[in-house]
PLY file of the C-alpha trace (Angstrom):
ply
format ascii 1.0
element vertex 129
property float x
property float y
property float z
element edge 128
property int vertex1
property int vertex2
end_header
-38.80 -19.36 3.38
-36.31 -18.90 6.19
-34.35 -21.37 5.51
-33.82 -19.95 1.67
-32.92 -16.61 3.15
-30.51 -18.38 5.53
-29.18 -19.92 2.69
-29.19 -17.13 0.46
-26.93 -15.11 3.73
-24.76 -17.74 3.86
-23.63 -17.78 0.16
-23.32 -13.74 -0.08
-21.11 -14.13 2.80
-18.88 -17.05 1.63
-18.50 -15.89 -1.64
-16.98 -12.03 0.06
-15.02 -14.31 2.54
-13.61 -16.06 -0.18
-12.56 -13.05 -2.09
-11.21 -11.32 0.47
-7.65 -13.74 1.03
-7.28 -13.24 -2.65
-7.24 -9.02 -2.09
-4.88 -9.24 0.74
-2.88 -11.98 -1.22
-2.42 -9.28 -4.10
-1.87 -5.91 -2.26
0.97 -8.41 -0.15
2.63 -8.97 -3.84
3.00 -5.45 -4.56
6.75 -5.23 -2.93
6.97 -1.82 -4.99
4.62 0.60 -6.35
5.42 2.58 -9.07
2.64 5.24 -10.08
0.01 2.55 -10.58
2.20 -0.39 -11.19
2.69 -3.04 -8.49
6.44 -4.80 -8.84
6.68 -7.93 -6.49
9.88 -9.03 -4.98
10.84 -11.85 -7.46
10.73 -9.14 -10.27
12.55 -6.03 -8.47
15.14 -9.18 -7.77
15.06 -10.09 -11.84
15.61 -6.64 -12.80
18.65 -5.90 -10.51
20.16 -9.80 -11.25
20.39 -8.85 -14.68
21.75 -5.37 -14.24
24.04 -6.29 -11.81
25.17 -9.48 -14.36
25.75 -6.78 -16.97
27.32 -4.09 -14.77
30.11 -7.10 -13.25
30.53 -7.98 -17.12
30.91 -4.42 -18.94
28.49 -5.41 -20.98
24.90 -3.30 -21.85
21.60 -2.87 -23.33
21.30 0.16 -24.73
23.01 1.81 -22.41
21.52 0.27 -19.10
22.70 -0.33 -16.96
24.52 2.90 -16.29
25.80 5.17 -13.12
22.62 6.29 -11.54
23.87 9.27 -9.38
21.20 10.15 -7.16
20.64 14.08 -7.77
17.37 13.72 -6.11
19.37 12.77 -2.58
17.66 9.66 -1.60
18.59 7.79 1.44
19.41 4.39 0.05
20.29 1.68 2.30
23.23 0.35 0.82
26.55 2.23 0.06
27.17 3.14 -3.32
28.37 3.17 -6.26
24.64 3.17 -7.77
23.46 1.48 -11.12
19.75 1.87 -12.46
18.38 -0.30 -14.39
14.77 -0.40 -16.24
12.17 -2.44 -14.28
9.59 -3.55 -16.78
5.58 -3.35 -15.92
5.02 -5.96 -18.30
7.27 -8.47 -15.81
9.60 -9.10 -18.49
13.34 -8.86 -17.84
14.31 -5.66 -20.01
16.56 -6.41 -23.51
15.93 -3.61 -25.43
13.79 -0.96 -26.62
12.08 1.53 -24.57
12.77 1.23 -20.85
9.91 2.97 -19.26
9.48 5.19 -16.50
10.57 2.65 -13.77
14.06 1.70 -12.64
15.46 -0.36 -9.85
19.14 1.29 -8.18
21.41 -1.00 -7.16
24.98 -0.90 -5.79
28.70 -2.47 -7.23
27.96 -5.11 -5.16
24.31 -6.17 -6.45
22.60 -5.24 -2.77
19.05 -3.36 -4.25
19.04 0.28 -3.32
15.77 0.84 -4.31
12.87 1.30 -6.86
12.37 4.60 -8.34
10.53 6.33 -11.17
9.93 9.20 -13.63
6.37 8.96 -12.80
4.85 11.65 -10.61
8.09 13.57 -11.32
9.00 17.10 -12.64
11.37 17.25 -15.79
13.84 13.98 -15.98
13.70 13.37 -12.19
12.72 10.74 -10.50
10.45 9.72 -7.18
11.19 6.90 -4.74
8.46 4.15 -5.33
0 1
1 2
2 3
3 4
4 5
5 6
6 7
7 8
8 9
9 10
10 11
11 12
12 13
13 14
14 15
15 16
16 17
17 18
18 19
19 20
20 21
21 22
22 23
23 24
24 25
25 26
26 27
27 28
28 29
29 30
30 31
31 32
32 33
33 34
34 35
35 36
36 37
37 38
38 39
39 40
40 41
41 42
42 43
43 44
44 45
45 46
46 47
47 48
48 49
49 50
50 51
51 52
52 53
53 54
54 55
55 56
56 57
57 58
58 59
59 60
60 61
61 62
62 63
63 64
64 65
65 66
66 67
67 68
68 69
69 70
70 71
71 72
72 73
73 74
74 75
75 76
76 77
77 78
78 79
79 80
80 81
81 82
82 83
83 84
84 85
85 86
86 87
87 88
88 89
89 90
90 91
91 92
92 93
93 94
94 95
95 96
96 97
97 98
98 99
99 100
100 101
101 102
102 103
103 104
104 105
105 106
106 107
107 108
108 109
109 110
110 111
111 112
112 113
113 114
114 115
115 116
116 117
117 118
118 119
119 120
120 121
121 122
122 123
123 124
124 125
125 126
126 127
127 128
């Protein structure tokens, strides 16, 4: 009998031990958080690569990206000139179509600004992520 209980202990515990690397693992992913979406650093980079390719070109989609010019005042760590660009929560690239709530700013130069969004925000403005 004691020796099924031990057993019993031990796999409770090694099954939460287990788990928990996997929790950390995803909360350390989550480079961005946007309302309730998590963006991780490969995807913020996507999103302002492919701005930043359209912005050096002159080329759009659907009007993105476009002169982002920061009447909420944040304190971005890069100079400006400012893009934004739609950040997808689906992890696609955007192309088209409706571009959400999210954006990432970047500047003429391609250096990320930052992440920002509509979400949580009064009227057309937007909140740092």
């Amino acid at each position: 009998m004691f020796q099924v209980k031990t057993l019993l202990a031990l796999l409770v515990t090694s099954s939460v031990a287990l788990a928990l690397p996997a929790e950390i693992e995803a909360r350390q992913s989550c480079a961005y958080t946007c309302g309730s979406v998590c963006y991780s650093s490969s995807a913020v980079s996507a999103a302002v690569s492919k701005g930043s390719e359209l912005e050096a070109s002159g080329d759009d989609v659907n009007n993105y990206p476009h002169v982002y010019n920061n009447y909420e005042g944040f304190d971005f760590p890069v100079d400006p000139t400012y893009y934004e660009f739609p950040i997808m929560s689906s992890g696609s690239v955007y192309n088209g179509g409706s571009p959400g709530a999210d954006r990432v700013v970047f500047n003429e130069d391609g250096e990320l600004a930052g992440v920002i969004t509509h979400t949580g925000a009064s009227g057309n403005n937007f909140v740092s992520c």
